[in-house]
C-alpha positions, 0 to 999 in steps of 0.5 A: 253316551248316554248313562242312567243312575241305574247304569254303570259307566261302560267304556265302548268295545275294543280289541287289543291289537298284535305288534304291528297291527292297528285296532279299530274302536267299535263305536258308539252310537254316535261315534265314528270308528278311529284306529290306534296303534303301537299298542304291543301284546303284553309278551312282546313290550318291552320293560324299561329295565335301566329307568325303573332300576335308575329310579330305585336307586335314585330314590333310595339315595335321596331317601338316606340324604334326606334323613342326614340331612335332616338330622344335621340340620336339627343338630345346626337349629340346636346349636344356635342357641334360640329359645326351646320355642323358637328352637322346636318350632323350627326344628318341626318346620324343617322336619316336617318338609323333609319328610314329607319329600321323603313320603313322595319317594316312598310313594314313588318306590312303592308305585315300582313294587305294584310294578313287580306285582304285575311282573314288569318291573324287570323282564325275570319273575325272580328279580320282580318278586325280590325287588318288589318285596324289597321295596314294599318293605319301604313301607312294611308291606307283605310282598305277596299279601299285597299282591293276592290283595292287588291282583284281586281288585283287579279282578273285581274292581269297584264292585260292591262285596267283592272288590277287597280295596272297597273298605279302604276308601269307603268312608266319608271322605275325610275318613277315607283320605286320613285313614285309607293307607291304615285301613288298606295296610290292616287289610293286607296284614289280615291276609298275611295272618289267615294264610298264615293260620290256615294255610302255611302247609299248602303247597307254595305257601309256606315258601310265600309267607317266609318270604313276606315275613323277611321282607318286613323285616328287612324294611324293619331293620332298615329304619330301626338299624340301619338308620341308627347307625348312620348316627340319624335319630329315628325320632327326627326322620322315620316317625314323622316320615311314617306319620306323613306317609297316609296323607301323601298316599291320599293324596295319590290313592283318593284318585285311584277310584274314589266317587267311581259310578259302581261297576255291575259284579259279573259274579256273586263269588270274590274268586281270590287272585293269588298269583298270574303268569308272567305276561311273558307267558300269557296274560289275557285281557283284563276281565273289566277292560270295557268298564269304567272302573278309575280315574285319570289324574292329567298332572305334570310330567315331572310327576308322571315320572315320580309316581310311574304313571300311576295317574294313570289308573284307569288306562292301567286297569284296561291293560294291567300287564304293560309297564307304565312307560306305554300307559300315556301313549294309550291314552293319549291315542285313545282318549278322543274316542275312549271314554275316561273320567278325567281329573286336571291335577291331583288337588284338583281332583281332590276337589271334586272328590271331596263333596262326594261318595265312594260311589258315584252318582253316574249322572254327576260323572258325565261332566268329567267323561273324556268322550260324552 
């Protein structure tokens, strides 16, 4: 496959099959045609309902058993009497591992709210907007901003102007991995406020922006109130839980599109996504599905189960409206013919991130094609 320095990485055509039917890859130049199947139309998947309502209560649970935990052991190193050195730095010790777990779940609910922002979090769109709203009051993000800002991206992924997720990571690495959750979160605050301040009597979105404004503060009352009353000192568990949360998200999110060639606009004009049907209802092909646009992260399975197969990034920006559960069988049979960029792990990708610019070089990519 060959890729100028003037070219954007562009994965070879193919088509969606229907239920029961195979699709055959257009090749290449220098590819023969290979079919894969079992890939459903977004109305006929089907939603894996029970885990992902499993994997939110799970990781809510742990959440709460965390911080009693954490708080009963600071009141256990405070008992024994060390010295006030000996004493806060075990204390930070303890504190820091234990919320640093907790940022894994956190990111693991969050990854079940984008979930809901595309609608396959659970089968009914009024279950996905409660539980995605709920859940991303975790990490006190604005439901349906979030979504106008997800649902955008996809749009114009990693294009230069248009893309709204570009001021996140587009910064010299460091910058980008400790400071892109802040950035992306003032990104979505700032849309919470135009709509607010320019748009609140349009049809439909003064029903929207009450609703993020009572998900906030469902997420608000939660750390402020509800852990309090269970007797557990915000100070030990949801400061330093918050203070981690960027770095965890870094961790994961750096992967997302980082160092991605720059993908060619197909219009001048960022067209600002609100909402789309349900993919019950309809849902066409994804506009970039034929681009490189993001990264796959090959990393544990235990991992793929936290985060949902978010690892998975590119394989879900070719088929935005599947739930995650079929995102490793996709890729798994297309990956030998498919073109990706491909990481081994997440340390390792940040390794290879690490040296270079939101906006790669197509040349330095080739090394990382599943499929040259």
């Amino acid at each position: 496959m060959a890729v100028s320095r003037r070219t954007h990485l562009r994965a070879p055509s193919y088509h969606t099959p229907s239920r029961g039917t195979a699709a055959q890859h257009t090749p290449g130049p220098s590819m023969s045609a290979r079919p894969y199947t079992r890939l459903p139309r977004p109305r006929d998947q089907e939603i894996p309902q029970a885990e992902n309502l499993f994997k939110i209560f799970l990781f809510v649970t742990l959440l709460f058993l965390s911080f009693w935990l954490t708080q009963a052991t600071v009141d256990w190193i405070e008992g024994l009497g060390l010295g006030p050195t000996a004493t806060w730095s075990l204390i930070c010790l303890v504190v820091s591992v234990l919320a640093t777990a907790n940022c894994f779940l956190l990111v693991g609910l969050g990854v079940l709210a984008h979930e809901a922002v595309h609608k396959v979090l659970f089968k009914r769109v009024f279950w996905n907007d409660l539980a995605g709203g709920l859940l991303w009051a975790m990490g006190l993000v604005p439901f349906y901003a979030n979504r106008q800002f997800h649902l955008t991206h996809h749009r114009h992924a990693h294009q230069r102007r248009l893309d709204p997720e570009n001021p996140t990571h587009n910064h010299p690495f460091w910058v980008a991995f400790f400071m892109g959750a802040v950035i992306g979160l003032f990104l979505q605050y700032r849309i919470f406020f135009v709509n607010l301040f320019t748009r609140a009597f349009e049809k439909g979105f003064g029903v929207r922006l009450a609703k993020d404004a009572l998900f906030v503060l469902a997420g608000a009352v939660f750390y402020l109130v509800v852990i309090p009353a269970m007797g557990v000192s915000p100070l030990y568990t949801v400061a330093p839980t918050l203070l981690i949360l960027p770095l965890v998200f870094g961790l994961r999110a750096m992967s997302d599109h980082y160092a991605i060639p720059e993908v060619t606009p197909q219009t001048t004009r960022r067209q600002d996504v609100l909402e789309e049907p349900s993919p019950f209802e309809k849902a066409g092909p994804a506009p970039l599905r034929h681009q490189i646009t993001g990264w796959v992260v090959e990393t544990s399975p235990f991992l793929e189960w936290l985060w949902s197969h978010v690892n998975l990034h590119e394989v879900h920006h070719k088929h935005p409206y599947l739930a995650h559960t079929y995102l490793k069988q996709i890729y798994h049979e297309t990956r030998d013919h498919v073109p990706y960029l491909v990481a081994r792990g997440f340390i390792g990708s940040l390794r290879n991130l690490r040296t270079r610019t939101y906006y790669g070089d197509p040349d330095d990519m080739k090394q990382f094609l599943s499929v040259h």
